[in-house]
C-alpha positions as CSV (number, residue, x, y, z in Angstrom):
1,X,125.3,137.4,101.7
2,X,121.6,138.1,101.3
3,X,121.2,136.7,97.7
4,X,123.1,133.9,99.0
5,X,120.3,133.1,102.0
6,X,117.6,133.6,99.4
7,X,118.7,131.6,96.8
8,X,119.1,128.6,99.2
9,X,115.8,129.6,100.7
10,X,114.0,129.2,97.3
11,X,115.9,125.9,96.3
12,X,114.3,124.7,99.7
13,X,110.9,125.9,99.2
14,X,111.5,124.6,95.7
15,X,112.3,121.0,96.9
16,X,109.6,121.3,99.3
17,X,106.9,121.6,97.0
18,X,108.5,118.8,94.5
19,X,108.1,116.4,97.8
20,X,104.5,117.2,98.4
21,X,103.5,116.7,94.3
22,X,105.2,113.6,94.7
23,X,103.0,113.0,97.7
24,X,99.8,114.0,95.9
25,X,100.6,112.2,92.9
26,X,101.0,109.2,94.8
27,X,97.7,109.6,96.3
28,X,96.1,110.1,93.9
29,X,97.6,107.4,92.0
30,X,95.5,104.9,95.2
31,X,92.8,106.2,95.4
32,X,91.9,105.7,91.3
33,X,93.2,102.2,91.6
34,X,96.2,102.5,89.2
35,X,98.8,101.5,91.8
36,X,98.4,98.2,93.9
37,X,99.7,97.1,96.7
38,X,100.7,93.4,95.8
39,X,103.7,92.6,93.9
40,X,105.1,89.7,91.9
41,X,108.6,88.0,92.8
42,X,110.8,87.8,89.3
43,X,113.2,85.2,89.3
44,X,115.5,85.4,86.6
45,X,116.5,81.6,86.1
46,X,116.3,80.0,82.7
47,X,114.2,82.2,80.4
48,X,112.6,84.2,84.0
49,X,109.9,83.0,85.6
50,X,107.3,84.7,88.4
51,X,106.7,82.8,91.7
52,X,103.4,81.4,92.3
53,X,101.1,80.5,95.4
54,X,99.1,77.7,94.3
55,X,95.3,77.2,96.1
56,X,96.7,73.8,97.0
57,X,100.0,75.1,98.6
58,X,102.5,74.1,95.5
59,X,104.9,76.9,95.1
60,X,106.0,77.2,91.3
61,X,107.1,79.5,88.5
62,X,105.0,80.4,85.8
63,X,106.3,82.6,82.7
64,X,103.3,84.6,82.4
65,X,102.1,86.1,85.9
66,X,98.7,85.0,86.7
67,X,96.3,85.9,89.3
68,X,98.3,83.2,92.0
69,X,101.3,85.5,91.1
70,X,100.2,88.5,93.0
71,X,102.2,88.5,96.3
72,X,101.5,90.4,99.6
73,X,105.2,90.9,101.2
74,X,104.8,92.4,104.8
75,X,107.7,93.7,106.8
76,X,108.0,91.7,110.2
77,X,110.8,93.1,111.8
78,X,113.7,95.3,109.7
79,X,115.0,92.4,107.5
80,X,112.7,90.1,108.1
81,X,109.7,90.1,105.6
82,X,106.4,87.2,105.2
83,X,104.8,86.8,102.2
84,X,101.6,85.7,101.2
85,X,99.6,84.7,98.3
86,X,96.6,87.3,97.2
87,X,94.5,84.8,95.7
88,X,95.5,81.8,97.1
89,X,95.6,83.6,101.0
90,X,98.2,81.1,101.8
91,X,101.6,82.3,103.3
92,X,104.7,80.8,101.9
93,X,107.0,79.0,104.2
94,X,109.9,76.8,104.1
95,X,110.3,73.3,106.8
96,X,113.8,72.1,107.7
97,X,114.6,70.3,104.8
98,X,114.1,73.3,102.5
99,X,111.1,72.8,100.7
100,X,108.5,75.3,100.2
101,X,104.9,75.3,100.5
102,X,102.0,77.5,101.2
103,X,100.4,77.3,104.7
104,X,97.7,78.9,105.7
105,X,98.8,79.4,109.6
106,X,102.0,81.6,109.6
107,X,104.4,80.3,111.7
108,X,107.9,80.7,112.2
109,X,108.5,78.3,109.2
110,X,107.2,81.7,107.2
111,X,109.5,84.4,108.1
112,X,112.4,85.0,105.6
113,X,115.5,87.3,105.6
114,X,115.3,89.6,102.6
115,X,118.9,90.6,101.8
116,X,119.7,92.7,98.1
117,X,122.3,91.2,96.7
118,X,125.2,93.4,95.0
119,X,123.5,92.7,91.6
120,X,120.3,94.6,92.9
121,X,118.3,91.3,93.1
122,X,116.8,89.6,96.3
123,X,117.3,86.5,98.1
124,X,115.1,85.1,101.0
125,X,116.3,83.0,103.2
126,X,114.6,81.0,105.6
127,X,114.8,83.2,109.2
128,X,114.1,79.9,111.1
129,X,116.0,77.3,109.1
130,X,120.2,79.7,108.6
131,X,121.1,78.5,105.5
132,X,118.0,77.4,103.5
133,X,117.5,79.7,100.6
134,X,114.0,80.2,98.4
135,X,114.7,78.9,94.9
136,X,113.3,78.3,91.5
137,X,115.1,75.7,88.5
138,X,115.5,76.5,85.1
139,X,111.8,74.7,84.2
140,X,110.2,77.0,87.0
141,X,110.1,74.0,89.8
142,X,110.6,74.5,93.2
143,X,114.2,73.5,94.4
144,X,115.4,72.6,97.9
145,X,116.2,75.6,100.0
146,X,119.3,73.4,101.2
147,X,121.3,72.7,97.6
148,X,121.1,76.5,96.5
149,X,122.8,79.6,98.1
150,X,122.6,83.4,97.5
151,X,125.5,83.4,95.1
152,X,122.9,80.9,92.6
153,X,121.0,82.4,90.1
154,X,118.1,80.4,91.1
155,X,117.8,81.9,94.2
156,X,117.7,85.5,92.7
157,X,114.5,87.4,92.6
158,X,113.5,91.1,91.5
159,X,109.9,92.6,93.2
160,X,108.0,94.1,90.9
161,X,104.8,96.1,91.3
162,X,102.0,94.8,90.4
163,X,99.8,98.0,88.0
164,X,96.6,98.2,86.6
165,X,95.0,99.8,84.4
């Protein structure tokens, strides 16, 4: 009964120190700068393109990330994220009739529901406008948030984090 107690009490002190090097590592991983905190949105349409926030407030899809690619996505509420553009410092939101554009007041207009499909990509979805989905064609244009849906490909985008070296 006793080797039984301490076996289980060395797996736990075991997996207690494996979650604090992973802590540490982390860390450490900030404060030298490898890690950031900004991310790009993959969608994999046509041959994959990365969502952009354009200075002017265009919202497009460029093969090869660029600095307009880097995206800040903030939690709002649980489901509920905003996103905004690093460089650009506009947020992305989407009016009634489903286009996107980047604004720089958020508003409603910039909250979307984030929902992982059962593929493991994301969708967003406009939070004020049910129905009105965030979307990219197979030439990396925007598309109306009203003609696609979660089930199109378009609409299918994979965060990635954005690393330095």
């Amino acid at each position: 009964m006793d080797a039984g107690r301490d076996q289980a009490s060395r797996l736990r002190h075991m997996w207690l120190l494996s979650i604090k090097e992973s802590k540490m590592r982390q860390k450490d991983a900030y404060s030298i700068g490898k890690v950031n905190p900004y991310q790009l949105l993959y969608c994999r349409v046509g041959i994959g393109y990365h969502l952009q926030i354009q200075p002017n407030g265009t919202i497009r899809g460029v093969h090869e990330p660029t600095e307009h690619s880097w995206l800040k996505v903030f939690a709002v509420k649980p489901g509920v994220v905003g996103i905004r553009g690093v460089k650009s410092r506009l947020y992305l939101c989407m009016n009634k009739e489903g286009i996107a554009q980047g604004m720089t007041q958020f508003s409603p207009d910039c909250l979307f529901k984030e929902h992982l499909e059962e593929n493991h990509y994301t969708t967003y979805s406009s939070a004020a406008h049910p129905g009105l989905y965030l979307a990219l064609s197979h030439r990396g244009q925007l598309r109306r948030g009203d003609l696609v849906g979660p089930h199109h490909v378009s609409s299918h985008f994979l965060p990635r984090k954005v690393l330095m070296s």
